[in-house]
LUMGUBA-930926 format. One record per residue (C-alpha): residue number from 1; residue in three letters; x, y, z negated. Coordinates in nm, 4 decimals. Layout:
N
{NUM,"ALA",{X,Y,Z}},
...
//
This chain:
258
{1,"UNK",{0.9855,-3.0420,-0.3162}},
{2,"UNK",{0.8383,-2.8481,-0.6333}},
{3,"UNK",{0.8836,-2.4694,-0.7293}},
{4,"UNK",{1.1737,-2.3683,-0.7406}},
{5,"UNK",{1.3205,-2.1887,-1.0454}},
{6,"UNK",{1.3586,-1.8513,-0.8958}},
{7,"UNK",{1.0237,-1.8607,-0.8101}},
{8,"UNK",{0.9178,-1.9847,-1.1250}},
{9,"UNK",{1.0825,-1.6450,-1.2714}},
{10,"UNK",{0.9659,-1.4352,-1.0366}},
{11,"UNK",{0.6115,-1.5417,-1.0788}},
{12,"UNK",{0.6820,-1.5306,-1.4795}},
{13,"UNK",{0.7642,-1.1493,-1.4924}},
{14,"UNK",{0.4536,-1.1119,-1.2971}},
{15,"UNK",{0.2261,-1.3211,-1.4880}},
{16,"UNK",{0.3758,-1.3977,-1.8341}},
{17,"UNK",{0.0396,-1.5432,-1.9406}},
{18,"UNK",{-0.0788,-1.7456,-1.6951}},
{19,"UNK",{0.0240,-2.1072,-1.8229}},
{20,"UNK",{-0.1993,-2.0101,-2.1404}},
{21,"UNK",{-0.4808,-1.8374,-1.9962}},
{22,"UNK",{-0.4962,-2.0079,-1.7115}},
{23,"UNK",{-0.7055,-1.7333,-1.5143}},
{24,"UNK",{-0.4474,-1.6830,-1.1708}},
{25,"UNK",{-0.6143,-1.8871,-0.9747}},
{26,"UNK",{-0.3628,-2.0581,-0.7422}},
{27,"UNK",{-0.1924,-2.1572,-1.0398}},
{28,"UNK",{-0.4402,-2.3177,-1.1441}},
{29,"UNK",{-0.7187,-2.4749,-0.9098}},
{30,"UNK",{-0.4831,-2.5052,-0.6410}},
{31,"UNK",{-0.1895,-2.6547,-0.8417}},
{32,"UNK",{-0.4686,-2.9547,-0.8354}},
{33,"UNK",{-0.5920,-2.9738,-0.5692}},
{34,"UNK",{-0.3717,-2.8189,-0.2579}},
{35,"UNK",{-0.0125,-2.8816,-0.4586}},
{36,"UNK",{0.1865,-2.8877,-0.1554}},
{37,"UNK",{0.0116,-2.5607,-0.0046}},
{38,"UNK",{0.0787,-2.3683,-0.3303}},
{39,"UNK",{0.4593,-2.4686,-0.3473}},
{40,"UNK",{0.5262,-2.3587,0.0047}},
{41,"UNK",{0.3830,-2.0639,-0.0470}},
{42,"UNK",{0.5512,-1.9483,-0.4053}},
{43,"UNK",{0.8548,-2.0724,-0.2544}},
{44,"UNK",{0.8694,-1.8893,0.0183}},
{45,"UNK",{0.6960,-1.5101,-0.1743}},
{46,"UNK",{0.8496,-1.5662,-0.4896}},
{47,"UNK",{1.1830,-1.6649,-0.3758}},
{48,"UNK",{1.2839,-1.6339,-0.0498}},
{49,"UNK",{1.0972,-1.3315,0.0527}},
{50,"UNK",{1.1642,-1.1394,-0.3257}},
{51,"UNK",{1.5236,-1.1922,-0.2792}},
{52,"UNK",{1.5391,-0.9420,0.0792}},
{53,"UNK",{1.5558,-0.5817,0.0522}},
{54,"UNK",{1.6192,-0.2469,-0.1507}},
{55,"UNK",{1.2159,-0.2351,-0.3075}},
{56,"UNK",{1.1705,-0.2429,-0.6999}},
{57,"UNK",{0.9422,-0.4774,-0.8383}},
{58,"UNK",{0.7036,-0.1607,-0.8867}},
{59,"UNK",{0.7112,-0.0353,-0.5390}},
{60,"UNK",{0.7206,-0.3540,-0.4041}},
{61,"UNK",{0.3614,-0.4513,-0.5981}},
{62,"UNK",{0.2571,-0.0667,-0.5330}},
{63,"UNK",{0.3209,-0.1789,-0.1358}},
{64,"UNK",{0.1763,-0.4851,-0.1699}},
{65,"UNK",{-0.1623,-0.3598,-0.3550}},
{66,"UNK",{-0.1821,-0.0671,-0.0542}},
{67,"UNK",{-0.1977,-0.3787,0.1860}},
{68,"UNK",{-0.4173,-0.5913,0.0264}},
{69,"UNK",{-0.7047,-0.3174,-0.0010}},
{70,"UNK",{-0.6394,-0.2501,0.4560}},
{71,"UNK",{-0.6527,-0.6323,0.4991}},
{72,"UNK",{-0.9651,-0.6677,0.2826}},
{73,"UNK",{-0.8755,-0.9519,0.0158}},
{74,"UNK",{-1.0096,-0.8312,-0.3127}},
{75,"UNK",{-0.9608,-1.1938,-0.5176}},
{76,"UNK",{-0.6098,-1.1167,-0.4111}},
{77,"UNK",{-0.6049,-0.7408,-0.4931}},
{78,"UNK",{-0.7704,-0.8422,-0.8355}},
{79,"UNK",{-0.4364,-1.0998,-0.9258}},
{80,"UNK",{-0.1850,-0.8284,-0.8157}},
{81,"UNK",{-0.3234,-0.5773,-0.9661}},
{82,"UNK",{-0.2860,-0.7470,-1.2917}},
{83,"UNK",{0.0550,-0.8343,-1.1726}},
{84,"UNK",{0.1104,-0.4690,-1.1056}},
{85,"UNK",{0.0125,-0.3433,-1.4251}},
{86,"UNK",{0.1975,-0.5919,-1.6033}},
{87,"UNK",{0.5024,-0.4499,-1.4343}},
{88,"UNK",{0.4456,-0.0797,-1.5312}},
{89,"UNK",{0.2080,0.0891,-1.2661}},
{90,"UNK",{0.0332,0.2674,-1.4699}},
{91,"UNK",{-0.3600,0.3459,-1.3840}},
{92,"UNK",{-0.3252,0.6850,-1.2729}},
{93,"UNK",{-0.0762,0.4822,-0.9942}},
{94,"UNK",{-0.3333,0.1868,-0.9651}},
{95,"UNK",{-0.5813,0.5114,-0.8957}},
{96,"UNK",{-0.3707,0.6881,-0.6340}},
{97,"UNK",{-0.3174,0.3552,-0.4094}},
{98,"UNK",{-0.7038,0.3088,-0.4233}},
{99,"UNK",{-0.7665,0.6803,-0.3459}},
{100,"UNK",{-0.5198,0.7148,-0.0947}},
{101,"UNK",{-0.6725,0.4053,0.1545}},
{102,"UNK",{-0.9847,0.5945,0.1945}},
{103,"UNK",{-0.8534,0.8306,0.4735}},
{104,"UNK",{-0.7025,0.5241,0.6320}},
{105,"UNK",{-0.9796,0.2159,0.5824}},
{106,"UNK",{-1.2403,0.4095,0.5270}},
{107,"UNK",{-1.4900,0.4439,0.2252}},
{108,"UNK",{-1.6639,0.1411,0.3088}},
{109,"UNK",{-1.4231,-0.0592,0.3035}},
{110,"UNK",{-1.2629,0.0846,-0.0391}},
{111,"UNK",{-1.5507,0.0626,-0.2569}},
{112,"UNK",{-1.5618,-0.2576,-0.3926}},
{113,"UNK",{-1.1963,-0.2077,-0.4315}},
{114,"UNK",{-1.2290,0.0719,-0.6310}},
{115,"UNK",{-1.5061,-0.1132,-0.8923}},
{116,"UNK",{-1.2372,-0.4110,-0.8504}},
{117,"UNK",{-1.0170,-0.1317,-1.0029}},
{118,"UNK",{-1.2197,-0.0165,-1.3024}},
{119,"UNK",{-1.3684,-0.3359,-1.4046}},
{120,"UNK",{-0.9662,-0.4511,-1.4226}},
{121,"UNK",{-0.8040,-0.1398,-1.6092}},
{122,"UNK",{-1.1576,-0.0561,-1.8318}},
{123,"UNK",{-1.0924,-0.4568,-1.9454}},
{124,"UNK",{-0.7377,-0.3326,-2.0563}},
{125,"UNK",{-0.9059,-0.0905,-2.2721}},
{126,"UNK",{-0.7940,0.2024,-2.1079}},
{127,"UNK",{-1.0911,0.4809,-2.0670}},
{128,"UNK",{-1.2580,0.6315,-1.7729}},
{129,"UNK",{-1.2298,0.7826,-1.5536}},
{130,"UNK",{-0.8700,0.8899,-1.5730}},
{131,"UNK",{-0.7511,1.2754,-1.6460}},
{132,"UNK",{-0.7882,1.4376,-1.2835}},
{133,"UNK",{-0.5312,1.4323,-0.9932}},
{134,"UNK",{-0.6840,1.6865,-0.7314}},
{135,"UNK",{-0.4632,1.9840,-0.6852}},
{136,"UNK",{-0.6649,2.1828,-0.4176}},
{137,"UNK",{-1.0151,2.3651,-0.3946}},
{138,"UNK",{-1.2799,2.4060,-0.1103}},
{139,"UNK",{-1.0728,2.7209,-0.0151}},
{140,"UNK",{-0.7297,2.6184,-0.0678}},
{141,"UNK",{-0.7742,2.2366,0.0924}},
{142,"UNK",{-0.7138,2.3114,0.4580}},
{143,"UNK",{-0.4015,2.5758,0.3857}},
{144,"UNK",{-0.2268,2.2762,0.1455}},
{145,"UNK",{-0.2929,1.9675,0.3467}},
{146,"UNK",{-0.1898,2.1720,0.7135}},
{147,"UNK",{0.1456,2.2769,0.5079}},
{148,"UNK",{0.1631,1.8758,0.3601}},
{149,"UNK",{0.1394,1.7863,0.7123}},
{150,"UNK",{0.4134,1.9830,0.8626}},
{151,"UNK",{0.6043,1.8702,0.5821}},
{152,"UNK",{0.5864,1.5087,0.6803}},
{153,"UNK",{0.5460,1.5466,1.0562}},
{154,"UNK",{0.7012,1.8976,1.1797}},
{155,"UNK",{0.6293,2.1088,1.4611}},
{156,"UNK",{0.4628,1.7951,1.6335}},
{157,"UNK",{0.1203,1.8940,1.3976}},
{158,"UNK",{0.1135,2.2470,1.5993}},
{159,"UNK",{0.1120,2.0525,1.8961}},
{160,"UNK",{-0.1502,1.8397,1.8129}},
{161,"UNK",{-0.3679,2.1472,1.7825}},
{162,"UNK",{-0.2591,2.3341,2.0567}},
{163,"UNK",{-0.2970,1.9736,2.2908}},
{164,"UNK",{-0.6511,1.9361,2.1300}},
{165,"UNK",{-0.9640,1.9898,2.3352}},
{166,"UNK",{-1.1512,2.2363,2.1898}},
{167,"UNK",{-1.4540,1.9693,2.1420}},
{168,"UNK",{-1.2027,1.7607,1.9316}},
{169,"UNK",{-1.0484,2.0627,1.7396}},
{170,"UNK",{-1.2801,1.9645,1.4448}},
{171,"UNK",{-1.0909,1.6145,1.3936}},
{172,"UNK",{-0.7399,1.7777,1.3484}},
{173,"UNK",{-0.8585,2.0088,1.1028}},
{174,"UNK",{-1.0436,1.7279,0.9161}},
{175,"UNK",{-0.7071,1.5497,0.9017}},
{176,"UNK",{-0.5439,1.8465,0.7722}},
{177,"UNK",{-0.8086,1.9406,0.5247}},
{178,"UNK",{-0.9339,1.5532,0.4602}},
{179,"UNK",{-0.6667,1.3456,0.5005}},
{180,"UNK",{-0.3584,1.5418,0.3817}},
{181,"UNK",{-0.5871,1.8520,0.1825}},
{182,"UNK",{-0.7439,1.6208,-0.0524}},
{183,"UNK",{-0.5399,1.3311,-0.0997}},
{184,"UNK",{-0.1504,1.3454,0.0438}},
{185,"UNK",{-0.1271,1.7214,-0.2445}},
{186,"UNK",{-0.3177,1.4988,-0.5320}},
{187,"UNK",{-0.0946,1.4289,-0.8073}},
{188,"UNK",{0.0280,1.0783,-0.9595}},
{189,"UNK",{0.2285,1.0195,-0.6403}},
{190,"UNK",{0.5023,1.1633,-0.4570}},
{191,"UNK",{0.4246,1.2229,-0.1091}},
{192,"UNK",{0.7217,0.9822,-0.0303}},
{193,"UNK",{0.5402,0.6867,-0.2201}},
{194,"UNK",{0.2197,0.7963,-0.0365}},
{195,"UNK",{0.3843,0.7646,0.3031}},
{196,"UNK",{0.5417,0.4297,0.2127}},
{197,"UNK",{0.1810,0.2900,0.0773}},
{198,"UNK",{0.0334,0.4526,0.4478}},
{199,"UNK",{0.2842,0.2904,0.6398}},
{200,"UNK",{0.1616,-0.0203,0.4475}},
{201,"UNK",{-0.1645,0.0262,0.5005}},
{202,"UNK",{-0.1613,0.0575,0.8807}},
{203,"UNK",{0.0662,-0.1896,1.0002}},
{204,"UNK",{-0.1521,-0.4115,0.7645}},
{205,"UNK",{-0.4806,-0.3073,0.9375}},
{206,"UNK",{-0.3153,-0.4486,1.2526}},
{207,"UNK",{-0.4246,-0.2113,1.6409}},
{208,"UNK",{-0.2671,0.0919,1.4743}},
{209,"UNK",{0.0407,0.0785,1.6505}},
{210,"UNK",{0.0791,0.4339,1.7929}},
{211,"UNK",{-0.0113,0.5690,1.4324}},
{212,"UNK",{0.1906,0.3260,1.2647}},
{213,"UNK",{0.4674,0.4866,1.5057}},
{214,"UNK",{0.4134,0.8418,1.3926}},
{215,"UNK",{0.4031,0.7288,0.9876}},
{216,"UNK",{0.7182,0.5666,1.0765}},
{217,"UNK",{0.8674,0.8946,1.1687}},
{218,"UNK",{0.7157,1.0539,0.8884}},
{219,"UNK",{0.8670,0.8192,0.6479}},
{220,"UNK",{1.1914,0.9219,0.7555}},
{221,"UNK",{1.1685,1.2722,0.7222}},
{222,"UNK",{1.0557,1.2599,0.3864}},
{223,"UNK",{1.3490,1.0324,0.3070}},
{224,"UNK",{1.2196,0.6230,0.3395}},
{225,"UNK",{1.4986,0.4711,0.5684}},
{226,"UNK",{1.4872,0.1813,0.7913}},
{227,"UNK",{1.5739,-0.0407,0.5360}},
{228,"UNK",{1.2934,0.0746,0.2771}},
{229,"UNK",{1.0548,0.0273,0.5729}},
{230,"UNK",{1.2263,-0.3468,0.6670}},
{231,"UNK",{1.1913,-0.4218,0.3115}},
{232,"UNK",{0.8227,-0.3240,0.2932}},
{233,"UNK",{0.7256,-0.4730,0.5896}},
{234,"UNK",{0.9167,-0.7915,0.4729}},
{235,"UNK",{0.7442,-0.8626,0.1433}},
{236,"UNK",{0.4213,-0.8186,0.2764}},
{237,"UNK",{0.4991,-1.0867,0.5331}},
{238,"UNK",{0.3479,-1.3688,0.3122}},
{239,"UNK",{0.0212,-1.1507,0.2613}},
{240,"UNK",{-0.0406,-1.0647,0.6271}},
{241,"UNK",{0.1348,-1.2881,0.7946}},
{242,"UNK",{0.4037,-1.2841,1.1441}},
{243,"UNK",{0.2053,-1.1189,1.4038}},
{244,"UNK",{0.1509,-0.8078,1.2564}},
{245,"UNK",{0.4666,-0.8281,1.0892}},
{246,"UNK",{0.6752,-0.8609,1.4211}},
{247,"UNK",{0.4162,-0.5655,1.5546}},
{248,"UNK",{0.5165,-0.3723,1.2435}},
{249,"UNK",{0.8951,-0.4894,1.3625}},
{250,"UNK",{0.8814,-0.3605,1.7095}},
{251,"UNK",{0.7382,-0.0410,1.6031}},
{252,"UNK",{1.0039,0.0544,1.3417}},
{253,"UNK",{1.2767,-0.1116,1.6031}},
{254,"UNK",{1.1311,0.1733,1.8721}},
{255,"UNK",{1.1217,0.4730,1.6206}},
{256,"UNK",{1.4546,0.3468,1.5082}},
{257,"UNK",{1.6838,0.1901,1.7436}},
{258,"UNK",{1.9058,-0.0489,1.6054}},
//
């Protein structure tokens, strides 16, 4: 069958050095030893897939990256990343996508993403850590992320706290100081790129539906349509692959009625 030359480009502009350095590993190792594997699969996510939707090459690697750090493959994350940097996402980006999974996956499982990060961009020469993003303080965190919220989500936040038992108050505020306080106000991101990279990031975790369903919403009222979601959803299909994509599907296809 062989690579097709679409693909071949594609993969180029991503990697313009891998036939010389030789360091991306599936075009290398697996070229030898799973050849048939490897063409299906840059066949299908460097041409077929790459070819669907309204995404930039930088917001579709931003989108990608977000989904590689929820599903937990960091030799993958390390070869987009350089793809993504190749392509102009610039650190303080890189940064932001790392920083803003934390509320989502958790600390835990961010960390070795996050030394994944700087061992990547310090090897590029550029110099930690980067000039600082945070736009809030202790007193001002709750106030900004609350009016971030309402922003994104609308009256439906008030409800949330006025629904909320008053043993399980503490959780919304930590969401609205946490969550949307100290990472959705940081700089280096527009809250519409950080809604696209959550969306990402939780229909990628997979048994997130009913959130998924709410970031849905919130991506439309901060201006990513159903096609921007379709699009995302479709070029991470190769990285996560068709059942939580066709979860992902039915959620946008509830929110948004065809």
């Amino acid at each position: 069958m062989g690579i097709s030359e679409i693909a071949n480009k594609n993969y180029e502009e991503l990697f313009p050095d891998y036939k010389s350095t030789l360091k991306i590993d599936h075009k290398s190792t697996l070229k030898i030893t799973d050849p048939e594997l490897l063409e299906i699969f840059d066949n299908f996510a460097f041409d077929e897939v790459i070819s669907y939707g309204n995404l930039d090459t930088k917001t579709r690697l931003m989108v990608i990256l977000a989904s590689l750090i929820a599903s937990q493959t960091l030799n993958e994350y390390k070869v987009m990343l350089g793809a993504a940097l190749n392509v102009g996402v610039t650190p303080i980006e890189v940064k932001e996508i790392v920083y803003q999974s934390v509320p989502y996956v958790g600390m835990a499982k961010a960390f070795d993403f996050i030394h994944a990060t700087n061992e990547i961009l310090e090897s590029r020469g550029v110099k930690l850590p980067l000039e600082g993003q945070s736009t809030t303080s202790p007193e001002t965190r709750f106030e900004k992320g609350l009016e971030v919220q309402k922003e994104i989500f609308g009256d439906i936040i008030d409800k949330m706290y006025e629904a909320a038992p008053e043993n399980q108050i503490h959780i919304q505020k930590y969401l609205s100081a946490n969550c949307f306080g100290d990472y959705y106000t940081r700089k280096g991101l527009d809250v519409k790129t950080r809604e696209l990279l959550t969306f990402s990031m939780i229909l990628s975790l997979g048994g997130c539906e009913p959130q998924l369903k709410g970031h849905i919403q919130g991506n439309l009222n901060v201006g990513n349509d159903k096609e921007t979601l379709l699009s995302a959803v479709t070029q991470l299909l190769p990285y996560i692959g068709y059942p939580r994509t066709l979860n992902a599907i039915a959620c946008l296809n509830e929110v948004i009625p065809e």
